[in-house]
N, C-alpha and C positions, 0 to 999 in steps of 0.2 A: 746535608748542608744547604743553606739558602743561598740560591746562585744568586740572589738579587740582592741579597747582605754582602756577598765574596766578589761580585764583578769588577769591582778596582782594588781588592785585596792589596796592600803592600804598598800602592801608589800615597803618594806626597803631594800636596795638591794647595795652591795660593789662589784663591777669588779675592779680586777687589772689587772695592763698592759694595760690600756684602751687608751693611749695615740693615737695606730694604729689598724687596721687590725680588726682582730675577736675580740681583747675587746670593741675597739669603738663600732663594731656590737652590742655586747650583749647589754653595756649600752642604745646605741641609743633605739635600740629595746624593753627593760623594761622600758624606760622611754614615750617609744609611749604607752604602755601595759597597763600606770597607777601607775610604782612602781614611787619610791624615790629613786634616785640614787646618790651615793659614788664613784667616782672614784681613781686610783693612777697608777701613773709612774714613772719612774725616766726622760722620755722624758718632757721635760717642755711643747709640743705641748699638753700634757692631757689637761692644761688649755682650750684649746677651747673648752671643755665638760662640761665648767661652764655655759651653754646657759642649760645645761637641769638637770644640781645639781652641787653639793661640787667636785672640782676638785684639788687635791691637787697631787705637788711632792715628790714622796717618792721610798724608796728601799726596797721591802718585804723581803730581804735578811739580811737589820739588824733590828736586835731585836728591839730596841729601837723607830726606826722609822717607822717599821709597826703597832706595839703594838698605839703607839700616833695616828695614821690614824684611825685606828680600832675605839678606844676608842670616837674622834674628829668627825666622821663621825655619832658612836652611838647617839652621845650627838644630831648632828645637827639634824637627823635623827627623833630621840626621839626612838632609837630600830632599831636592825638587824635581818630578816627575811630571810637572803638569801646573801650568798656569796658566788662567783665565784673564784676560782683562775686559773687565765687567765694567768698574769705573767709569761714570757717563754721565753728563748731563746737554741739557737740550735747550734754546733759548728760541724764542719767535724775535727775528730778524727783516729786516727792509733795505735793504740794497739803497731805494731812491729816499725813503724818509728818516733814515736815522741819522742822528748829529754824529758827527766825528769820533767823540768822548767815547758815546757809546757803540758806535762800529768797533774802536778798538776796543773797547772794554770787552763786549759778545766776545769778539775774535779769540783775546786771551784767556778770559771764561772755558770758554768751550775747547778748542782744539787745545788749549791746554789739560784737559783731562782726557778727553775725549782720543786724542792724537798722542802731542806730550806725554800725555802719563802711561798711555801702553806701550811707547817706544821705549820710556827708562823704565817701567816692571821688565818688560823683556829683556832689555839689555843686563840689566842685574841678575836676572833669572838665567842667561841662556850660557853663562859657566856653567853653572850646578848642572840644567838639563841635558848638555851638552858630554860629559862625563857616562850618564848611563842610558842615554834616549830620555824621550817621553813627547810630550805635548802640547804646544799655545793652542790657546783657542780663544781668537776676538770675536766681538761682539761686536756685529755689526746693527743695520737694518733691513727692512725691504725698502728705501729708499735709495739701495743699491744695486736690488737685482729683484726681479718684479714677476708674475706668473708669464710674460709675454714677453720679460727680458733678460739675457740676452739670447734666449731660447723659448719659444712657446709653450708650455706646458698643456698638458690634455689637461681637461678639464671634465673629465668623465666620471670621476668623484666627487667634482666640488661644482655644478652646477649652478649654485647659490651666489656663487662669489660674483661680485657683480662686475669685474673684468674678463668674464664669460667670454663675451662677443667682441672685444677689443685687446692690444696688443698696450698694455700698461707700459709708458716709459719710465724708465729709471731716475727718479726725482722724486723729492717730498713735498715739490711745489717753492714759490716764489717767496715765503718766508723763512726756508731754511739755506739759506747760502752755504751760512758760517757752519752748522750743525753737518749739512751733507759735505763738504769740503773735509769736513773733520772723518767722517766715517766712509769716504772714497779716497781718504790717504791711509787710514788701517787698512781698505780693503787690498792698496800696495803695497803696503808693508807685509801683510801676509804673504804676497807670491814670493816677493822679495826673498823673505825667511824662508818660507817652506825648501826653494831651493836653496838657501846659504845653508840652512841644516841638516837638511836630508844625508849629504855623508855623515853624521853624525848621530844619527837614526830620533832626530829630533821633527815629529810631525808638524805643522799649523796650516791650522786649518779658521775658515770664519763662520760663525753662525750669523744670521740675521733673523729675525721674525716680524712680523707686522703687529699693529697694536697690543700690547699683552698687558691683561690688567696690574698695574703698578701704582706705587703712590707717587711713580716722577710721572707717567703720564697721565696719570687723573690731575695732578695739581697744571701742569701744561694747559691741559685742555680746561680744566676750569676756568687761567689766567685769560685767556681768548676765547670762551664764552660758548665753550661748544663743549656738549655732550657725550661719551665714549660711546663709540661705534657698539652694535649689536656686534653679538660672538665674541667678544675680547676672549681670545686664550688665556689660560691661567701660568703663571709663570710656574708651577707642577709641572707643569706638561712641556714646557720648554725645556727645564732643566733634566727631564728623562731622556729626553732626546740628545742632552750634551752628555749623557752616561752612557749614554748608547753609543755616540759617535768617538768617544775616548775610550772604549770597551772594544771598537776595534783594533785596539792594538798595534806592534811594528812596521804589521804589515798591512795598515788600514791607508786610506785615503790622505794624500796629505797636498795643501797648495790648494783647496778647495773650499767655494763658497757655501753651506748650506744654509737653507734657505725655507721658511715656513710662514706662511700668510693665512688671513683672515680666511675663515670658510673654506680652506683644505684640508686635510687630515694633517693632524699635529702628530709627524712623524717622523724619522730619519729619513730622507732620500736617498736613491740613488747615486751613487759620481755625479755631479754634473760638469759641465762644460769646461770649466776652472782645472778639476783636478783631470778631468781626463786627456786636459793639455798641457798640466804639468805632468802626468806619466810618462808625456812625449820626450819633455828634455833630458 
């Protein structure tokens, strides 16, 4: 048997935002794995992920029509083991020069998907997972936890990386308010769940990575005039690593950041800090 066909054998599995980029990855990837897959977008191109399950268009931002995916995908499914909230977008923001209109407009944009829409997938989702175990897993950033935060990291494999010499803060810089705001309220939400679930043998856990080549962040970076960083990871290699970290299983890791940057090894880590303080409670 191919253990790498059978490692999520049997599991039931919902990514949203699957239409491009690192959703399609994960789907693609748990569906070579052996799960069942669910996907959603508001891009109508998700449809071509109907070759490997239920691809449906949808907005996780309103209630009503992610609640209906949820539930539609359950049905198809026969059960939810494992959802993803992928679902994301990113806008370049100004604090001091943006008019009103468009402060609020950013705001609702964003933390509406970004925030909004992982709080109602999950909430829709965590009846079903809540019945036999399984797994959330958000998608975060490295705008949340950094090679030098909230822990140092050795850097005895990744010399290259040019926060080598210095202790990188947690921040994506002075244009992303609304965007990091949005993905340091997932990253509470995570702790939040991991513990409301865990009697219930329901894991969440968060992923984050640094630039990985995408069509949302090549189009980002085109709109403000700048170039993709050398190394971009490939969203492949991100997604093996969320096959790897749901492959641990009941007894795997849960309440836990992990975390992958430019110029390290594109790998599963260690526990860090997060989960090894949620073991504590």
């Amino acid at each position: 048997m191919d253990v790498a066909a059978s490692i999520l054998a049997g599991r039931r599995a919902i990514v949203t935002g699957a239409a491009q980029g690192l959703g399609r990855a994960f789907a693609t990837a748990f569906a070579r794995a052996g799960a069942a897959v669910a996907v959603c977008d508001t891009r109508p191109e998700v449809q071509e992920l109907a070759a490997i399950g239920w691809a449906a268009v949808a907005d996780v931002s309103d209630p009503g029509a992610v609640r209906a995916f949820v539930e539609e995908a359950a049905r198809r499914m026969g059960g939810v083991d494992i959802l993803v909230n992928n679902a994301g977008v990113v806008r370049r923001t100004s604090p001091v020069q943006d008019p009103w209109d468009r402060a609020v407009a950013d705001f609702d944009a964003v933390v509406g998907v970004n925030l909004r829409g992982a709080y109602l997938a999950g909430r829709a989702a965590i009846p079903h997972l809540a019945r036999d175990g399984g797994d959330i897993l958000n998608i975060t950033s490295d705008h949340i936890r950094t090679c030098g935060y909230p822990e140092a990291v050795d850097h005895h494999d990744a010399a290259g990386c040019r926060w080598a010499g210095t202790r990188r803060p947690p921040l994506g810089g002075p244009g992303y308010d609304v965007y990091d705001s949005s993905k340091w309220g997932l990253h509470g939400l995570t702790h939040v769940w991991a513990r409301a679930l865990a009697p219930h043998g329901v894991r969440v856990n968060s992923l984050g990575m640094g630039a990985t080549d995408t069509p949302m962040i090549r189009a980002h970076l085109e709109a403000k005039g700048a170039q993709p960083p050398p190394g971009l990871m490939a969203a492949e290699q991100v997604a093996a690593v969320a096959v790897e970290l749901l492959a641990e299983g009941p007894g795997g890791r849960t309440g836990d950041h992990v975390q992958l940057w430019l110029d390290h090894p594109c790998r599963l880590p260690p526990v860090g800090l997060d989960g090894r303080l949620a073991q504590q409670i």
